[in-house]
N, C-alpha and C positions, 0 to 999 in steps of 0.2 A: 456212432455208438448210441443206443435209446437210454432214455429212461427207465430205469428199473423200480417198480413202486411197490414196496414189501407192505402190508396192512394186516395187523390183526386182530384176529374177532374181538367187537366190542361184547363184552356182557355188558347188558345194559337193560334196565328196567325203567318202563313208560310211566310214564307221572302229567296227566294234562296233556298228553300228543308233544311233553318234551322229551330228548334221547338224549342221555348222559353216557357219552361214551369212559368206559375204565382206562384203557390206552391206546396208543396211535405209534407205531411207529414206522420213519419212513426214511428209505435209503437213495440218494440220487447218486448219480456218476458224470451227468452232460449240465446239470441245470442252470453253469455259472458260465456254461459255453454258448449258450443261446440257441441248444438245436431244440427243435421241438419234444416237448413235456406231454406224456401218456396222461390221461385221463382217465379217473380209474371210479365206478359208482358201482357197490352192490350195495344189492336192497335183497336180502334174503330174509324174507318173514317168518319160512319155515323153524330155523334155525335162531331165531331171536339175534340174529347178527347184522345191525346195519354198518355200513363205511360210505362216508362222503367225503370225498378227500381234495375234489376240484380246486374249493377257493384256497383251501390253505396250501395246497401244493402251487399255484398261481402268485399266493402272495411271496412264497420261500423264493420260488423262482425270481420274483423280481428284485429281491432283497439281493439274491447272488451275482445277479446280471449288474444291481448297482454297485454292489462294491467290486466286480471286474474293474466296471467300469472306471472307479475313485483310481483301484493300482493303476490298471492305464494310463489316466491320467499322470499321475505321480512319475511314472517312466515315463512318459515324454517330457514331461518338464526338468528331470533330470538328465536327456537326450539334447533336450536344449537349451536350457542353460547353462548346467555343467559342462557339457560338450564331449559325453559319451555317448557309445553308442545306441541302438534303439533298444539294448538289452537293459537297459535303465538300474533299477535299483540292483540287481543280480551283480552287474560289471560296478559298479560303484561300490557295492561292499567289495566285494575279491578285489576291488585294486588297491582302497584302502589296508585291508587285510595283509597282504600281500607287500602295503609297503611301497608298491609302485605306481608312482604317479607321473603321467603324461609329463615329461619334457622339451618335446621335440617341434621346434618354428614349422613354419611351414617354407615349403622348398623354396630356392629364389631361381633367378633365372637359370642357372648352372645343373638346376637338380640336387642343391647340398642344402640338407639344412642341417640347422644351429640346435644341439640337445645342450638343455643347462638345469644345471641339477637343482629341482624344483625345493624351496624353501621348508616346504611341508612336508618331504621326503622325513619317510623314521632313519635312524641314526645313529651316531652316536654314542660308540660303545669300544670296550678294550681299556688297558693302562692308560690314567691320565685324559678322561673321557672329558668332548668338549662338545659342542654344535659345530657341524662340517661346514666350514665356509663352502659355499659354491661354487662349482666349477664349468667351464663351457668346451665345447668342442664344436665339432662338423662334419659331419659324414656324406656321403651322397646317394642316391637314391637307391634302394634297396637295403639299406640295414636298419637294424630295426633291434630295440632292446630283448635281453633274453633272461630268462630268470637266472638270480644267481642262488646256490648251492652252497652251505656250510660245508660241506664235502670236497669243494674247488680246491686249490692247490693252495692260495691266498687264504684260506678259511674264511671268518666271518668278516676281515679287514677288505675282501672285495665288495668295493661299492656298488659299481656296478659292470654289466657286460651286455657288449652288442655286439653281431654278426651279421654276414654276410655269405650264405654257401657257397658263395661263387666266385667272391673277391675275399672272406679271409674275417677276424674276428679282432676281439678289444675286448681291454677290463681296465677298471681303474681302482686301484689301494688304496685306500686312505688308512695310514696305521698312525697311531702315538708316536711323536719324538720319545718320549719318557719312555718310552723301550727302547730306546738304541742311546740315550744321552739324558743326564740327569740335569741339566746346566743351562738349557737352549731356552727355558723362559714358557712366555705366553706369546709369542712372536717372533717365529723360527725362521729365519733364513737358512736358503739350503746351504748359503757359501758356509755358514757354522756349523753347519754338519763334518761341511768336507770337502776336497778338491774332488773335482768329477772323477779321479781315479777312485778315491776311495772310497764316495757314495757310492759307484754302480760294483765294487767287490761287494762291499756290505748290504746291497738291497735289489742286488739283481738275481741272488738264488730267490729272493722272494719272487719273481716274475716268470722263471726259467727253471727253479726245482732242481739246480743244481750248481756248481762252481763255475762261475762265466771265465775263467781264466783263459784266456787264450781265444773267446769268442767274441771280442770286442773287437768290431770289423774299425767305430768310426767313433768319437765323441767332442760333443762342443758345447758352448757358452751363448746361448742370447739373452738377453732381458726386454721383458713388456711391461710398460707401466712400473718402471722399477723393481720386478720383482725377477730373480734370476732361474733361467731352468736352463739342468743339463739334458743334454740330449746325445742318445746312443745307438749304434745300430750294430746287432747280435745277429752273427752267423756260426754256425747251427745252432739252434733254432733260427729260422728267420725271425727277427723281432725288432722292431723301434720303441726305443723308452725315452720318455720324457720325463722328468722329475725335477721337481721344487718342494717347498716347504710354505707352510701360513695358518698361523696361531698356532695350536701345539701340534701341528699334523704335518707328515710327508706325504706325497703325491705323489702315485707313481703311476703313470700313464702306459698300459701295452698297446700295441699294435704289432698283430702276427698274422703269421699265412703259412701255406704250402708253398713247397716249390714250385707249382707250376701257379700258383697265385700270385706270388712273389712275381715271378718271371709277366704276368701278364697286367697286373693293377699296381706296379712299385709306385708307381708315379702320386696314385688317386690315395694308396696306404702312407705314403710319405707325408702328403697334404693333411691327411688325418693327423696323424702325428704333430704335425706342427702346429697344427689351431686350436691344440689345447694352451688352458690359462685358467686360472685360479681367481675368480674375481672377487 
């Protein structure tokens, strides 16, 4: 696309063989892109109108081509040291903005890596608000974080969600104790919540949008690092929930799918399931 160079008639009156132009003005559309600049000289004597516009359009132009040049730079330095992409300053605001910040290792040999929920992550909010202790898990190849929705079923207590088209989808709750118990402190265990029967009645319509009564296929008891998580598996819905508790927050871990997902990744969805932990 060229240069477009709008000029208008100077009135101007000679003084000594000098020309005092009245005004200039000049419109570009390429000049900061580095394609070639129209040069533009009338000398109309009839008319008492000169325009010379070479050097000052040459100087604009190189003004524009420098400070491309300054952004560029700026993107790649935030390409590479922050370790976005080469869309530089654009992806670094929207991820800030947004709230979403890179969590996810890089793959190990298996193809799974490790997402932990980064420190700088916004947060933070609801009855009895605190700083979200972190939490890890492991997926494997192919899933990949996805925006979450105040409109979700979870509302704004979904921290976050990842999927997979092919194998099947995850969210994780972080909500307030001081919405379900007034007494649990600043350092909640989920055993003081409840027996796993009565944690997953009271916080599994948060996951499922409806009464689990009668859908609890399987539930059990492990501990890592001292800290205790139940763990449940919901048919219909196909679902695995993990849940604990730490500082004034409950946790509640999904992992779901379709039936034919179900039937074909139970094994890689289960694994999921299990590596989460609250660190």
């Amino acid at each position: 696309m060229g240069t477009s160079i709008f000029t208008s008639c100077s009135f101007s009156w000679r003084n000594h063989q000098h020309i005092i132009p009245s005004h200039r003005f000049l419109s570009h559309s390429s000049l900061d892109k580095g394609l070639p600049v129209a040069k533009a000289a009338v000398d109309t004597r009839q008319n008492g109108c000169v325009e010379s516009v070479d050097e000052e359009t040459e100087k604009f132009s190189g003004f524009l081509k420098r400070r491309s040049a300054i952004v560029s730079g700026v993107s790649l330095i935030s390409s590479a040291v922050l370790g976005f992409p080469r869309e530089g300053l654009a992806v670094v605001k929207q991820g800030l903005l947004a709230g979403r910040i890179p969590g996810l290792s890089e793959p190990d040999e298996q193809g799974w890596r490790t997402y932990r929920r980064p420190d700088e992550k916004s947060g933070g909010h609801g009855v009895g608000w605190s700083p979200i202790i972190p939490y890890i898990f492991s997926v494997p190849s192919g899933w990949e974080e996805v925006p979450v929705s105040i409109a979700d079923l979870g509302g704004t207590e979904i921290d976050l969600r990842f999927a997979n088209s092919k194998e099947g989808r995850l969210f994780v709750i972080v909500a307030p104790v001081l919405r379900f118990a007034d007494n649990l402190g600043d350092d909640a265990k989920v055993e003081k919540i409840g027996p796993p029967e009565k944690v997953i009645a009271a916080f599994g319509p948060e996951v499922i949008g409806e009464n689990v009564e009668g859908k609890v296929l399987s539930m059990g008891v492990v501990e890592h690092s001292g800290r205790t998580y139940y763990q449940f598996e919901l048919e219909p819905p196909h679902v695995l929930i993990t849940a604990t508790a730490a500082g004034n927050r409950l946790y509640l871990f999904s992992v779901t799918a379709s039936g034919l997902q179900w039937k074909r990744h139970y094994k890689d969805l289960k694994k999921i399931a299990d590596s989460f932990r609250v660190v």
